[in-house]
N, C-alpha and C positions, 0 to 999 in steps of 0.2 A: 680297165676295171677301176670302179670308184671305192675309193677306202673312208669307210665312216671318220670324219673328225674325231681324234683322240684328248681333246680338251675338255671335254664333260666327263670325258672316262679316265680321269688321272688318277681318283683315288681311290679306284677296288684295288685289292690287296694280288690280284693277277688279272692279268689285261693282254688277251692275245688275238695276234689278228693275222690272217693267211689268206692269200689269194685266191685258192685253190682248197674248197673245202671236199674236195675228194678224197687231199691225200691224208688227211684225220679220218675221213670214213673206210675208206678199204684198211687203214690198221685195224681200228676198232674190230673191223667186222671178222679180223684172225681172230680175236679171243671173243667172239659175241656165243658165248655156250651158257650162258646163263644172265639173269636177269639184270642183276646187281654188282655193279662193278666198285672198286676205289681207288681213286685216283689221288696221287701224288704229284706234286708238283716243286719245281724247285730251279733254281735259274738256269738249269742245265735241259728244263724242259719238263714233258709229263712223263710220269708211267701211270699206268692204265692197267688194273691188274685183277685179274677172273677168277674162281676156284670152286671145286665142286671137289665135295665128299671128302674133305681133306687129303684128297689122293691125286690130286692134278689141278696146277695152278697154271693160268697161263701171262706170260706178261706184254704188255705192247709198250713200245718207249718211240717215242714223238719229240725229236731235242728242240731244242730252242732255235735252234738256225732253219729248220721246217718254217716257220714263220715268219711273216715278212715283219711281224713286230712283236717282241715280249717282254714282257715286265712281270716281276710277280715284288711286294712287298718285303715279304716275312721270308726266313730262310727258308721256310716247307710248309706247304700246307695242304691236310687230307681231308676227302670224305669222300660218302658214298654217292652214286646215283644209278638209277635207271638206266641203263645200258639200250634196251629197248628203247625209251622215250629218246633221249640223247639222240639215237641210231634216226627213230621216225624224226625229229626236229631237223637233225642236216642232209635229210631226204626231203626236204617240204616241200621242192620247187619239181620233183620227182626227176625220171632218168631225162635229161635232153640235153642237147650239144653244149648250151652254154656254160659257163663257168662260174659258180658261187662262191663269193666273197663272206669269210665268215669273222664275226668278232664274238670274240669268248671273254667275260666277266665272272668275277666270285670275288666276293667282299668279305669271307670269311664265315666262323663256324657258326651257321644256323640262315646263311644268306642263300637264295638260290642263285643257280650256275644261269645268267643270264647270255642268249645267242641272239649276236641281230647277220642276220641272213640279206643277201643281197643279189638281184640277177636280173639280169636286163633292165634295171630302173626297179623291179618293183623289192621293195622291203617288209621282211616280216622280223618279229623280235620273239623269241621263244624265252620261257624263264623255266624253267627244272627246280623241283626242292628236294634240296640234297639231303643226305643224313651223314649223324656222327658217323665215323669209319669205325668197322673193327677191326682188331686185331688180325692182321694177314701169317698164312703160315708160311715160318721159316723153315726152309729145307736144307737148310745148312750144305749147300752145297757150293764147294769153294774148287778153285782151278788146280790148288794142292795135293785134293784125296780125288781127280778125276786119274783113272786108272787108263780108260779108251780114248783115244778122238777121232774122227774120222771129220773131214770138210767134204761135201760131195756137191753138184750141182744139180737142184732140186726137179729136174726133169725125170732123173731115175729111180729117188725116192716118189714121187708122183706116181709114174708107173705102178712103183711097186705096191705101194695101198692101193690103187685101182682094182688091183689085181689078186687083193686079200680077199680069202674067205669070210664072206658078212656071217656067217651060220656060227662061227669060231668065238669063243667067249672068251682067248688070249690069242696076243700079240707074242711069238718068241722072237727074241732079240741076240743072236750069237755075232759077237767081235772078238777077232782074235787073229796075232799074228802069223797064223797057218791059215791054211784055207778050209771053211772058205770065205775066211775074212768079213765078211760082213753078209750075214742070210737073217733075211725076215719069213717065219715058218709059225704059219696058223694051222687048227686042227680043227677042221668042221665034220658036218654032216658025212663029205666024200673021202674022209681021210686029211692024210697032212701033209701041206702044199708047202713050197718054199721058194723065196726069191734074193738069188745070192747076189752080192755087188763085189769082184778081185781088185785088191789093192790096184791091180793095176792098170784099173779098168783108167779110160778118159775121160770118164766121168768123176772121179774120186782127182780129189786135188790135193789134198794132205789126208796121211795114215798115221798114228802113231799110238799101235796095240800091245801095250806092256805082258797081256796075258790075255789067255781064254776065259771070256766069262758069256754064263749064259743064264738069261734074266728073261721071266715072263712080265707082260702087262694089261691088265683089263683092256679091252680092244673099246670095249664102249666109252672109256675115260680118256683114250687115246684120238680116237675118232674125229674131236673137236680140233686139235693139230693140224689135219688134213686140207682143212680152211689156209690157213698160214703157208702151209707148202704150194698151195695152187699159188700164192701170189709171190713165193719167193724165186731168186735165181741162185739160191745156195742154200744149202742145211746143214748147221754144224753138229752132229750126233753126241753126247760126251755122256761116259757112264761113269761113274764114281766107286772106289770099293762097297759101298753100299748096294751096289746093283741100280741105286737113283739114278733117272733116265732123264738129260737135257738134251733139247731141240731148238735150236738157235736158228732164226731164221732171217736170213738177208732182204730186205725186201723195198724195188727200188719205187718211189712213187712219181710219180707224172713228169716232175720236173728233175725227173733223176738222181733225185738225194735219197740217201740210205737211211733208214729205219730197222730196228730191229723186234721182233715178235720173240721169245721164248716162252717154252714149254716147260715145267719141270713134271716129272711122274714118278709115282712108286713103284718098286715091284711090286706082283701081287703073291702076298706071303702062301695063300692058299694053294696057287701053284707055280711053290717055289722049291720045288722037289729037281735033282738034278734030270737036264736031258740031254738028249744024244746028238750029237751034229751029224 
């Protein structure tokens, strides 16, 4: 694969370039649940981060060693874009065997996100105009006030959303150091279903349940997650004294380097009345 000359592209303020522009687009496409995304940047790499309704944010991080070359300027630099556009631009060459070469430019605040694409000889160059960033929400959730964790391997959580009731307008979430350790239980149309996961299943690779807590969540805020889990081969669960809901998501891409996807969620306070296991 041919790599565009980086001597006319010395001075945008980030200048990335990867051999393999699949393994940017299957992150992307964990958090692609709404239109407009903002993206972070910093020598350590990108984040990439989604949010709807102030109740579910999702984030995708893309480090620096994913690419066969990176440079950025300035210590950080934000803004927004098209998630959609972005997504159709490193689809251009559409689904086939070969492999596309992408280079990523941005010159900074009010420049577009400039793509030059490359596949089998032929080249195209995409330019995106970005917007100022705003303010993203903090959810203040720190490794300190997490109360649960559970590591599982994401085949069983898979499963287990498969297997939810779509009718159900919440997600219940019960961890806790008795059994039955870890049950996912919606309430639909038929009643109310459950699917438990035992500490000491083979599937669950670290446990570590301070207490019983049980926390509902919009299933519909949830839903967009379910994208991230089809690509990962791990899910780290972590709930917080706040009943805040993180989903960490391991995810290997082509050339088998690790990326990571998280989720963050609120309970939802409406029905956050106690329930029974």
């Amino acid at each position: 694969m041919v790599l565009r000359s980086q001597t006319e592209d010395d001075d945008f303020a980030l200048n990335a370039c990867i051999e393999n522009a699949r393994n940017v687009t299957h992150i992307l496409k964990a958090v692609h649940f709404k239109d407009t995304a903002t993206v972070f940047a910093t020598e350590n790499g990108l984040k990439v981060t989604v949010e709807d309704s102030k109740c579910i944010q999702g984030n995708a991080f893309i480090q620096d060693q994913v690419f066969q070359e990176y440079s950025i300027r300035d210590e950080a630099l934000t803004f927004q874009i098209n998630l959609d556009i972005l997504l159709e631009c490193l689809n251009i060459f559409g689904s086939s065997n070969s492999t596309t070469t992408m280079r990523m430019m941005y010159n900074g605040y009010g420049t577009p996100l400039v793509l030059t694409l490359e596949e089998d000889g032929a080249v195209t160059d995409c330019s995106i105009r970005t917007m100022e960033a705003e303010e993203t929400l903090d959810f203040e959730f720190t490794a300190a006030n997490v109360v649960n964790k559970i590591i599982m391997k994401a085949d069983c959580l898979r499963e287990a959303f498969n297997e939810m009731d779509a009718s159900s307008e919440v997600l219940q979430i019960t961890m806790s150091p008795d059994p039955p350790h870890f049950r996912l239980a919606t309430f639909g149309l038929l009643g109310q279903s459950h699917h438990d996961i035992p500490k000491n299943s083979d599937m669950v690779e670290y446990f570590e349940c301070n207490e019983s807590l049980t926390n509902r969540y919009r299933l519909n805020l949830l839903k967009p997650s379910v994208k991230a889990v089809n690509l990962a081969c791990k899910v780290c669960v972590r709930v917080d004294h706040r009943g805040f809901l993180s989903l960490q998501h391991m995810i290997k891409n082509e050339n088998g380097q690790i990326c990571f996807v998280e989720y963050y969620c609120c309970p939802d306070e409406e029905f956050d009345e106690p329930a029974t296991t």
